[in-house]
Wavefront OBJ file of the C-alpha trace (Angstrom):
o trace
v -16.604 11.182 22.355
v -13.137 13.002 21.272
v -12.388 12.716 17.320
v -9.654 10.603 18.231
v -12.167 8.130 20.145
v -14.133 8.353 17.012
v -11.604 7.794 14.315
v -10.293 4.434 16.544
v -13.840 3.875 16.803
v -13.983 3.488 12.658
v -11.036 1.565 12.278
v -12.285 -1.053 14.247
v -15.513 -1.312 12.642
v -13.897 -0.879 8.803
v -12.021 -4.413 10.323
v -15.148 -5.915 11.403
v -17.329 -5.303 8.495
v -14.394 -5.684 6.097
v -14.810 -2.127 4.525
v -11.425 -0.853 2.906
v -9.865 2.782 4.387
v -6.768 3.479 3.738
v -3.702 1.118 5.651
v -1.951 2.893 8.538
v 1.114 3.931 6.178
v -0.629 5.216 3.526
v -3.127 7.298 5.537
v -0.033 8.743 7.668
v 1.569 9.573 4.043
v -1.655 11.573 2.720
v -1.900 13.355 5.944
v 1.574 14.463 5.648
v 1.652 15.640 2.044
v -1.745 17.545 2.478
v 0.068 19.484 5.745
v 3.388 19.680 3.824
v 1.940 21.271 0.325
v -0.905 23.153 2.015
v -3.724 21.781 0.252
v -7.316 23.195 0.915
v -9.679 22.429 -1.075
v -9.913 18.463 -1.395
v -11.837 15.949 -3.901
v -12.240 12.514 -2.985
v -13.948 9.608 -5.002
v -14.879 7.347 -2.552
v -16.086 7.987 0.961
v -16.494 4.595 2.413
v -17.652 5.479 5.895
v -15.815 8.927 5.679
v -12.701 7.623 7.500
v -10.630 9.321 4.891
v -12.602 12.462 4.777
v -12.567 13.434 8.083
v -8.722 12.513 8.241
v -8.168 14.630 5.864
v -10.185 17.922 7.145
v -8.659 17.492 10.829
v -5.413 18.195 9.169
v -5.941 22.030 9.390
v -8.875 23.893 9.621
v -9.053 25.852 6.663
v -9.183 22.466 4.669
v -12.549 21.907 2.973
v -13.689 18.434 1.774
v -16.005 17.415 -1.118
v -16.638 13.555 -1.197
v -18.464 10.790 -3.052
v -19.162 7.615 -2.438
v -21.957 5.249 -3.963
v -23.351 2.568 -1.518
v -26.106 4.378 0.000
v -25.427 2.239 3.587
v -21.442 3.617 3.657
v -23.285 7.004 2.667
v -25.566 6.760 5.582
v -22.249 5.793 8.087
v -20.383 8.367 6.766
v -22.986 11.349 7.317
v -23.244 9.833 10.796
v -19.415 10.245 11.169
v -19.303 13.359 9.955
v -21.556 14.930 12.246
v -20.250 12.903 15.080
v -17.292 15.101 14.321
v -18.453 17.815 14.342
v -17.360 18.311 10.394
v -20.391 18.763 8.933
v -19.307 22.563 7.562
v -16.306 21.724 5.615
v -16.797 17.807 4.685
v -19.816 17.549 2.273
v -20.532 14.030 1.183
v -22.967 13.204 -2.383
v -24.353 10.324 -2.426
v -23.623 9.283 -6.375
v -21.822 7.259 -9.128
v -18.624 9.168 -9.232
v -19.021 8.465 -13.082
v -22.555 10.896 -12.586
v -21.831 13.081 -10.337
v -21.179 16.771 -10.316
v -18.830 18.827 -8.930
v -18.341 22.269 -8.924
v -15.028 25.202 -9.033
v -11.034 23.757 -8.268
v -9.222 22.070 -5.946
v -5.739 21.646 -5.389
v -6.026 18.172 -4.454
v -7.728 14.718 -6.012
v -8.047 11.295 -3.912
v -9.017 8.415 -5.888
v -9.570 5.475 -3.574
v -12.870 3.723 -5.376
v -13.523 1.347 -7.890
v -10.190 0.248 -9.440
v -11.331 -0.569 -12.652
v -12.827 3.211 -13.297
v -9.551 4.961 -11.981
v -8.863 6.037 -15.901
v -12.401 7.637 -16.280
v -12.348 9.239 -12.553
v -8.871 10.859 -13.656
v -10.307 12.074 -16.832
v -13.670 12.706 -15.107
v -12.408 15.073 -12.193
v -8.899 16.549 -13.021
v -9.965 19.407 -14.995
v -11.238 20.674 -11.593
v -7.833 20.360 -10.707
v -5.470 23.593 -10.775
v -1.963 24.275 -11.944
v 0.773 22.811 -9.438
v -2.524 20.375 -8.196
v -1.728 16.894 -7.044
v -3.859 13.503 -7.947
v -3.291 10.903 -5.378
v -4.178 7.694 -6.661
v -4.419 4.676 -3.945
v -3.855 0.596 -4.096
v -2.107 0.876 -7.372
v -0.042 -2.414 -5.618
v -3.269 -4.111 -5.418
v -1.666 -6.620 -2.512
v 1.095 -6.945 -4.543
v -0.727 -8.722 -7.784
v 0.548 -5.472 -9.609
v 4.146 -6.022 -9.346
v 3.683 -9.521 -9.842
v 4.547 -10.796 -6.091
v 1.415 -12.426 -5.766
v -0.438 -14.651 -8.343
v -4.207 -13.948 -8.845
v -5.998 -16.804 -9.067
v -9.395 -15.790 -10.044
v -9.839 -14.459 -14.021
v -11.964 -11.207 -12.374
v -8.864 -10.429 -10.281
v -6.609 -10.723 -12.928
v -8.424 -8.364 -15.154
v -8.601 -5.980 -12.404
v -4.797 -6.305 -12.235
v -4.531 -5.556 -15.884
v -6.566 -2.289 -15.220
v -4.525 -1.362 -12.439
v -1.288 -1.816 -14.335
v -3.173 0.049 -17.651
v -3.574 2.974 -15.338
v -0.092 2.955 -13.810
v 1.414 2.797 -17.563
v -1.413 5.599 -18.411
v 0.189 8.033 -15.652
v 3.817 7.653 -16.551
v 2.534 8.158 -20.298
v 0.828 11.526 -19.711
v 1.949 14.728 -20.844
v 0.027 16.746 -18.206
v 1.116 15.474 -15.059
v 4.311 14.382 -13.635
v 3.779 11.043 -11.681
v 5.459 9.315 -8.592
v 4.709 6.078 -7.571
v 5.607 5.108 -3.345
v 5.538 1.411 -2.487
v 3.770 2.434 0.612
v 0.818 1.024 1.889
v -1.132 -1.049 -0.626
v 0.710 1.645 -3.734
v 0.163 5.163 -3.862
v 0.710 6.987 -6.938
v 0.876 11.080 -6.710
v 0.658 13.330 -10.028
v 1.099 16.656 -10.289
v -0.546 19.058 -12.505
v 2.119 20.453 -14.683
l 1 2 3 4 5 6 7 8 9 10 11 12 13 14 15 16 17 18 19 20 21 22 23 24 25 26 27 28 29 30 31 32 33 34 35 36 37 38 39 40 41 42 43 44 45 46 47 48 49 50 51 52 53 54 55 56 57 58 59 60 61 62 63 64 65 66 67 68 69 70 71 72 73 74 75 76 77 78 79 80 81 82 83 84 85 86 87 88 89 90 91 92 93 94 95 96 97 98 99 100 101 102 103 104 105 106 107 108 109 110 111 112 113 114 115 116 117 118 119 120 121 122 123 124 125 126 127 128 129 130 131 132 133 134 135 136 137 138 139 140 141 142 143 144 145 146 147 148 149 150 151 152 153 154 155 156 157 158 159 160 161 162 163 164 165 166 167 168 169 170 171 172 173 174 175 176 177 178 179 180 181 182 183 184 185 186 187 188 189 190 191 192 193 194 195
C-alpha cells in the first residue's frame, strides 16, 4: 500500500469511527507553513491515530516527529500507521497524559490539537522546548463556530468548553512572549511565534 493509499485509508476510518484529525483546510495550511518556514523538529500533543504525524514527517525528510496522545486504543492505531509507513525512524509516539509526559531538547515547532480545555497548561507545559523564532500552532480555536458566537451551545459542558477556548484565545493575544495570528481556516487555527 502507497502512503497516499494509507493516508485516504485513515481519513475514511477517522469518519467512520468519528475520531477528530485535522479538516482538509487546516491540514493543507500546516503542511504548507511547516514546508514554507522549514521546520524540523516537530512536537505534537495529540496523536489520534497519527494522521497528523505522519502528514507532517512526509513533508520533507529531514523532519523528525515527537507525538503524544493518551487513549491507549488511538495509541495502538497510530503505531500501526506509523509503521505501515514506513515512519517509524523519525515519528516517535508516547503513550501519556500530555500533562505527565516528558520530553526532551527543542523544537522549532508545537501542534496542539488535544484536549481543549488543557490548551493553557500544554502551552505552558511544552513551549519552553520551543526555540527563538519557534512557532505554536494551536487548532479548533473556532470550536464549530461556538467561539465567535455563530453557533449557540446548548449543553452547559459545551459552553464551558467555549469559555476555555475563548480564555485561551484572549491568553495568546495577551502574551508578551509570542506574537499570535489567528486564520479562520478550518475549525480556527491560531499560530504564535516565539519572540
Amino acid at each position: 500500500m502507497s502512503r497516499l493509499e494509507l493516508i485516504t485509508e485513515m481519513e475514511r476510518y477517522a469518519r467512520e469511527h468519528h475520531v477528530p484529525i485535522m479538516e482538509k483546510e487546516g491540514i493543507e495550511f500546516l503542511l504548507a507553513f511547516i514546508q514554507e518556514h522549514r521546520c524540523r523538529r516537530i512536537l505534537e500533543i495529540g496523536s489520534a491515530i497519527g494522521y497528523s504525524a505522519i502528514r507532517m514527517a512526509l513533508v520533507d525528510e529531514a523532519i523528525e516527529v515527537d507525538t503524544i496522545e493518551r487513549d491507549e486504543e488511538r495509541y495502538r492505531i497510530a503505531v500501526e500507521n506509523i509503521q505501515r509507513a514506513n515512519l517509524a525512524d523519525r515519528v516517535h509516539i508516547q503513550l501519556a497524559d500530555a500533562l505527565e509526559a516528558t520530553v526532551e531538547g527543542t523544537y522549532d515547532f508545537l501542534f496542539i490539537d488535544a484536549a481543549k480545555a488543557q490548551y493553557i497548561r500544554f502551552f505552558e507545559r511544552y513551549t519552553p522546548h520551543l526555540v527563538i523564532g519557534g512557532y505554536v500552532l494551536s487548532d479548533n480555536l473556532g470550536f464549530h463556530g461556538m467561539v465567535d458566537g455563530d453557533v449557540i451551545p446548548q449543553s452547559r459542558s459545551v459552553r464551558a468548553l467555549v469559555r476555555k477556548i475563548r480564555k485561551y484565545n484572549d491568553y495568546l493575544k495577551a502574551h508578551p512572549d509570542y506574537e499570535t495570528t489567528f486564520y479562520s481556516i478550518g475549525d480556527g487555527i491560531a499560530v504564535s511565534k516565539k519572540r
